[in-house]
C-alpha positions as CSV (number, residue, x, y, z in Angstrom):
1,X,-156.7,174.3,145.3
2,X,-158.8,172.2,143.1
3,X,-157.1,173.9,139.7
4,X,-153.3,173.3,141.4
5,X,-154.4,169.8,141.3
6,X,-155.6,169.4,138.0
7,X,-152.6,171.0,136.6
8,X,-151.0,168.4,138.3
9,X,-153.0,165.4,137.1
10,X,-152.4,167.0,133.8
11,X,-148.9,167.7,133.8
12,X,-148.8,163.6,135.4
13,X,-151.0,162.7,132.3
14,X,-148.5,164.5,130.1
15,X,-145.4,162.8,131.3
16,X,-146.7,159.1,131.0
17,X,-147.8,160.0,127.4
18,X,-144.9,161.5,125.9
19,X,-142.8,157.9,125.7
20,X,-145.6,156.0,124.7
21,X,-146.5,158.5,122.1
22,X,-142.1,158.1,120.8
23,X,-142.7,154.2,121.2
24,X,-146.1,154.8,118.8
25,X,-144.2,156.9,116.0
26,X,-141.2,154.9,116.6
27,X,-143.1,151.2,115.8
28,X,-144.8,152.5,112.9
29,X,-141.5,154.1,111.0
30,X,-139.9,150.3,111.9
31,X,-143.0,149.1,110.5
32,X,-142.5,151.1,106.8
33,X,-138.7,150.0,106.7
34,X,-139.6,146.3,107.5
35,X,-142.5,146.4,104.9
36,X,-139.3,148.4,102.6
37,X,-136.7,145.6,103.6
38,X,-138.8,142.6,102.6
39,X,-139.6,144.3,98.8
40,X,-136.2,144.7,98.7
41,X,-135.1,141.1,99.6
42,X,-137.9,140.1,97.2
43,X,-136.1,142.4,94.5
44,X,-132.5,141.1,95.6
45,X,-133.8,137.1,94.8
46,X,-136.0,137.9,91.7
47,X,-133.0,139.9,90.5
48,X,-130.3,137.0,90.6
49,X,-128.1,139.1,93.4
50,X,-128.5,137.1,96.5
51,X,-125.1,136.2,96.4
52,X,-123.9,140.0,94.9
53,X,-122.2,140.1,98.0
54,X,-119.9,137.0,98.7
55,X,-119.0,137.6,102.4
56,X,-121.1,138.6,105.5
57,X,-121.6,140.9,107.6
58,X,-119.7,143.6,104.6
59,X,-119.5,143.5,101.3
60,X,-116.0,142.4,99.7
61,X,-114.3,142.8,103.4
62,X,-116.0,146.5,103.0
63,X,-118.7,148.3,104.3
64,X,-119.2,150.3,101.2
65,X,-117.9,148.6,97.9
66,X,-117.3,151.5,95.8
67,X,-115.5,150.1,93.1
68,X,-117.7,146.4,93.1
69,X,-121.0,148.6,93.2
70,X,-123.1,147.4,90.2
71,X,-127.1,147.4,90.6
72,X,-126.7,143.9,92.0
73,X,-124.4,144.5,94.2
74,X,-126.1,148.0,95.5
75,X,-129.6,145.6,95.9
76,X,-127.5,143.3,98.1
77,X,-125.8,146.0,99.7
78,X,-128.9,148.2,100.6
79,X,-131.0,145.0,101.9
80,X,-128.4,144.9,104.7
81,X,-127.8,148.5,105.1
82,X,-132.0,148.8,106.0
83,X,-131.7,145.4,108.0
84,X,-128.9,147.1,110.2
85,X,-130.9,150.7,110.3
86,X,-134.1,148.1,111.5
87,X,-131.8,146.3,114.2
88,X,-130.6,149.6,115.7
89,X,-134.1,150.7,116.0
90,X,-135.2,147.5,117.7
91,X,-132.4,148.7,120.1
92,X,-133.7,152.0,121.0
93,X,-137.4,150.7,120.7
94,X,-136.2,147.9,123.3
95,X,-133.8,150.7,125.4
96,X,-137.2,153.1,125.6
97,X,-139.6,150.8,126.7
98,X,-137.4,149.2,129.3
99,X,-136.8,152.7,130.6
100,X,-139.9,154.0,130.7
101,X,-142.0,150.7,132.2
102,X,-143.5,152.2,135.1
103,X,-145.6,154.8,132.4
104,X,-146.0,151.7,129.8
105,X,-148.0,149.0,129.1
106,X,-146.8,145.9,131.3
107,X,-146.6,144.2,128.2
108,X,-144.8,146.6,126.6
109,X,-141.0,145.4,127.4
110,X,-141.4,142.0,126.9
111,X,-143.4,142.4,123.2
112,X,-140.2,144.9,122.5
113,X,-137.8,142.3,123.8
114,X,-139.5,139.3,121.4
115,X,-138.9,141.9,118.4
116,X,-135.2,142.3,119.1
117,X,-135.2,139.3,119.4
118,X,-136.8,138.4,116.3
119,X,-134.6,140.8,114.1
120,X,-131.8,139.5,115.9
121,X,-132.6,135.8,114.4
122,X,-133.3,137.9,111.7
123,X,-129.9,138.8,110.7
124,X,-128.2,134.9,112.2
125,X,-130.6,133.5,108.9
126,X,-129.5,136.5,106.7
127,X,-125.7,135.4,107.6
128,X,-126.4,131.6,106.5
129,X,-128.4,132.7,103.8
130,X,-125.1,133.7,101.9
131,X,-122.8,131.5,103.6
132,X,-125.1,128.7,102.7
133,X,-125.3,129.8,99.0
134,X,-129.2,130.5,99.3
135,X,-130.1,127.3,100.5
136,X,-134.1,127.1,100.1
137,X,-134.9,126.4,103.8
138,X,-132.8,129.2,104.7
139,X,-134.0,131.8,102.6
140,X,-138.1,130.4,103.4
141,X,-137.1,131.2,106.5
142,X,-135.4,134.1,106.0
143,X,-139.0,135.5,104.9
144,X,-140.8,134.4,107.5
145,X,-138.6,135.6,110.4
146,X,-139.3,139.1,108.8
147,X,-142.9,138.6,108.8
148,X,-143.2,137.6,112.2
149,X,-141.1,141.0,113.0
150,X,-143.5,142.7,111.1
151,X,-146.5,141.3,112.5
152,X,-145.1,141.7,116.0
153,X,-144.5,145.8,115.2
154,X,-148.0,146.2,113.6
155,X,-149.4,144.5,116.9
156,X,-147.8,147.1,119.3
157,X,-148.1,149.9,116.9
158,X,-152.0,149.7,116.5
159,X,-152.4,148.5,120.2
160,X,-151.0,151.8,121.3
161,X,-153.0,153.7,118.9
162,X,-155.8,155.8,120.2
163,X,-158.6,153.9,119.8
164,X,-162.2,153.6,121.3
165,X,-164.7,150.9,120.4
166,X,-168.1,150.5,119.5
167,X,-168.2,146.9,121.3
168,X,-170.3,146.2,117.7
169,X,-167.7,143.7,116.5
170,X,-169.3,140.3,117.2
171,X,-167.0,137.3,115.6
172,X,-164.9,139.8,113.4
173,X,-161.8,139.4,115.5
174,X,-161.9,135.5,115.1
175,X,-162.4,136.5,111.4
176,X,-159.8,138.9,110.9
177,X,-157.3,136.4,113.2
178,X,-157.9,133.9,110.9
179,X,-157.5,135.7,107.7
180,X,-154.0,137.1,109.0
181,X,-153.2,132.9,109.9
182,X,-154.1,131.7,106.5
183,X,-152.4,134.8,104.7
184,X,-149.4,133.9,106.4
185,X,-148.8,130.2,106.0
186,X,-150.0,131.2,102.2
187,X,-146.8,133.9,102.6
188,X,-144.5,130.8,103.2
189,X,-145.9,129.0,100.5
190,X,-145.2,131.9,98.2
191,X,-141.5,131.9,99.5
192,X,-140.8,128.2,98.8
193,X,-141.8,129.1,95.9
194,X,-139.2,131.3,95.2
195,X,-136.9,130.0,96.9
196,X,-136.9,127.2,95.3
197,X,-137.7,128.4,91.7
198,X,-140.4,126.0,91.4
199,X,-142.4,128.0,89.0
200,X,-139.2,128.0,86.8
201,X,-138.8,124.2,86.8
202,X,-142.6,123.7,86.7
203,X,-142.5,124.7,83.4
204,X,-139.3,124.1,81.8
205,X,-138.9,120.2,83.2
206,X,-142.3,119.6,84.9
207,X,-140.2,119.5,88.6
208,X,-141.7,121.0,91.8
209,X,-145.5,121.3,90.3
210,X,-146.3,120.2,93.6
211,X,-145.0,122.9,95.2
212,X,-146.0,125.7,92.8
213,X,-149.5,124.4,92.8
214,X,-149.7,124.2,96.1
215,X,-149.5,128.2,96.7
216,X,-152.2,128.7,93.9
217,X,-154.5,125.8,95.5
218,X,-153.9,127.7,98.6
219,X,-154.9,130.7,97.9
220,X,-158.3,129.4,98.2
221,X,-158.5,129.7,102.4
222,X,-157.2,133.1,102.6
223,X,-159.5,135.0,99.7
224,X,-162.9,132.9,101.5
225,X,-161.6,134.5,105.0
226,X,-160.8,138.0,103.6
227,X,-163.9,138.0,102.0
228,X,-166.0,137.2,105.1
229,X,-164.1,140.0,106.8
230,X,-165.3,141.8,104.3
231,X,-168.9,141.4,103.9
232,X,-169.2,140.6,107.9
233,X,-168.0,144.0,108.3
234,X,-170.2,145.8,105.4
235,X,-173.0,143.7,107.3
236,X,-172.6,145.0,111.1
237,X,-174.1,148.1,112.1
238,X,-172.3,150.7,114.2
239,X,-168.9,149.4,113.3
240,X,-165.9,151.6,114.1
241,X,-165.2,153.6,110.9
242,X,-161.7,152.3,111.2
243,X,-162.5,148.6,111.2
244,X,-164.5,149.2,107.8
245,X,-162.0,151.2,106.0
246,X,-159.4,148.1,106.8
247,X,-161.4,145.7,105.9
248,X,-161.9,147.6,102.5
249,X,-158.5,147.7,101.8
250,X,-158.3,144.5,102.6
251,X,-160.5,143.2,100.1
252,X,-158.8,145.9,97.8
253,X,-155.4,144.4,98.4
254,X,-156.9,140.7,97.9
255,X,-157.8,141.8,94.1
256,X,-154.7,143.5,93.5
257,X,-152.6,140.5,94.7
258,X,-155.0,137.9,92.7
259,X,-154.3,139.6,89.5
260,X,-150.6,140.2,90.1
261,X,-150.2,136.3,91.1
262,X,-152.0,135.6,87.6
263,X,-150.0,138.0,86.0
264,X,-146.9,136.8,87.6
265,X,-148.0,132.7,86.6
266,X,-149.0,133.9,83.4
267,X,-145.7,135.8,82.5
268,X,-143.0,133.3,83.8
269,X,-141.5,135.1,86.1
270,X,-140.2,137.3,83.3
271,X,-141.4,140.8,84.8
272,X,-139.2,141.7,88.4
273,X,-141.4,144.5,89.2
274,X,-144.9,141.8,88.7
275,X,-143.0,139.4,91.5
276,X,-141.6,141.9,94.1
277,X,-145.0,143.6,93.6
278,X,-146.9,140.3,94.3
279,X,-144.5,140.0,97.1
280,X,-144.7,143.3,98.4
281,X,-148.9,143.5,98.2
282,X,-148.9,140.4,100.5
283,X,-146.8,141.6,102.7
284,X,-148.8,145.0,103.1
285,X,-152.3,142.7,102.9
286,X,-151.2,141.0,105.7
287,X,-150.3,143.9,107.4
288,X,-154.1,145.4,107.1
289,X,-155.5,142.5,108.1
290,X,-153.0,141.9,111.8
291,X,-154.1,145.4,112.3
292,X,-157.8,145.2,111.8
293,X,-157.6,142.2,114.3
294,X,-155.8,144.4,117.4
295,X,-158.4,146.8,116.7
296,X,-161.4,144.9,117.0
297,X,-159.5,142.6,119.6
298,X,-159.9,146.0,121.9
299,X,-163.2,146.8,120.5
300,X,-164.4,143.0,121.4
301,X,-162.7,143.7,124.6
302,X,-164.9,146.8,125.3
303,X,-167.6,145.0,124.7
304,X,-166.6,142.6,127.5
305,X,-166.4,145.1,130.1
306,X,-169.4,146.5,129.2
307,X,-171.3,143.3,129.8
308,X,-169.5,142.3,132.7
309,X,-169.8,146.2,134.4
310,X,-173.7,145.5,133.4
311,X,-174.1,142.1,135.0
312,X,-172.5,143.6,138.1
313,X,-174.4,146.0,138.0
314,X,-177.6,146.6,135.7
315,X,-178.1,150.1,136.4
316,X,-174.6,151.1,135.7
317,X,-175.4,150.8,131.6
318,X,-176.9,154.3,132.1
319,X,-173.2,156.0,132.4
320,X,-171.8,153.6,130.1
């Protein structure tokens, strides 16, 4: 009787993680095409071909332009052809979660819901960004609708990871949280940037210094934060081994993204591959850094019940 019963519980156990386990591997592929999509976009402005395609949502009243493809025009063309493959996923992610609720995460729907939502904004901004002819605002934007997609699949993606804590975290979620804040705003900097070619007229009529220097004065807050991630986390004992190899590559990415934005200043803009690299490492830094904050967001968490199951009970540390 007692083995019919397990079987049961394990067959039960089964069923509810099956669909979580789709939504997990689902997230995370969304996650590499988003990360994909925004070096593209970066590659599409750097590259002159924002406008490659005059009309929206095809391509010269087509949905492949055969005989107007040119390597600006495939740029232009493939940006939307991921953006669509990203908003059908955000469908199905959306369509699977609301399906299987009663075996998910309560949070689950609604977090799915804000991302369609998101990409859905996503593509309205894309729309004016060519009808608009690239207006600045729009294209800022633009980039930071895509990060907040991104950020909002990394958060379910690593909050459905397996994952058990140490509860040895201390203040590193704080850290980590504001690390990912100050990347971020330093992310929209770097896009107004761009979008407004101030580096350009910086140096070739002394317009829009303000801006430029204002994303390489703020890349002060961001390194100081990653780099108390960093050494907090080399400091604390017993820290999950995941939480220290993130915060390794984040400080890894923080030097690779210092000496492409150096490189990038230092070279005028001239290189492509130095900006959308710059552009791309930021992205991907950011990335490391929303994810090292789930993770010790749940590992700070386990901490909490372990104090709160101790004050309720002192003598229940000994199972714990």
């Amino acid at each position: 009787m007692s083995e019919f019963v397990l079987e049961q519980q394990n067959v039960e156990a089964a069923t509810q993680h099956k669909p979580k386990e789709q939504i997990r591997r689902l997230v995370w592929r969304m996650c590499v095409a988003t990360l994909i999509l925004m070096a593209i976009g970066s590659a599409t402005r750097v590259m002159n071909a924002g406008l490659a395609c005059p009309d929206w949502p095809l391509c010269y009243g087509k949905l492949l332009p055969t005989k107007q493809m040119n390597f600006q025009v495939f740029l232009e063309w493939f940006h939307r052809f991921d953006a669509a493959l990203i908003g059908v996923s955000a469908i199905a992610l959306i369509v699977l979660s609301w399906w299987h609720r009663r075996v998910l995460p309560k949070w689950l729907p609604w977090g799915s819901t804000f991302a369609l939502f998101l990409i859905v904004f996503q593509g309205v901004l894309g729309g004016l960004t060519v009808t608009e002819l690239l207006r600045f605002d729009i294209v800022t934007a633009h980039l930071g609708t895509a990060l907040l997609f991104f950020i909002t699949l990394l958060v379910i993606g690593t909050a459905l990871t397996p994952y058990q804590g140490t509860g040895t975290v201390g203040k590193l979620p704080w850290l980590g949280l504001t690390a990912s804040v100050l990347v971020y705003l330093q992310s929209i900097l770097g896009a107004l940037v761009g979008s407004r070619w101030a580096l350009h007229q910086c140096f070739g009529a002394s317009e829009l210094c303000s801006v430029m220097y204002s994303h390489i004065g703020g890349v002060v807050p961001p390194t100081v934060a990653i780099l108390a991630v960093v050494i907090v986390s080399w400091r604390t004992p017993a820290l999950h081994p995941a939480l220290r190899q993130l915060a390794n590559m984040a400080g890894g990415l923080l030097i690779l993204q210092i000496l492409l934005g150096v490189a990038t200043f230092r070279l005028h803009l001239q290189v492509e591959p130095l900006t959308v690299s710059h552009q791309a490492v930021g992205a991907a830094m950011l990335g490391v850094l929303v994810g090292f904050t789930v993770l010790a967001l749940r590992d700070w968490a386990t901490s909490r019940d372990i104090n709160a199951a101790y004050a309720a009970d002192p003598a229940s540390t000994v199972h714990l």
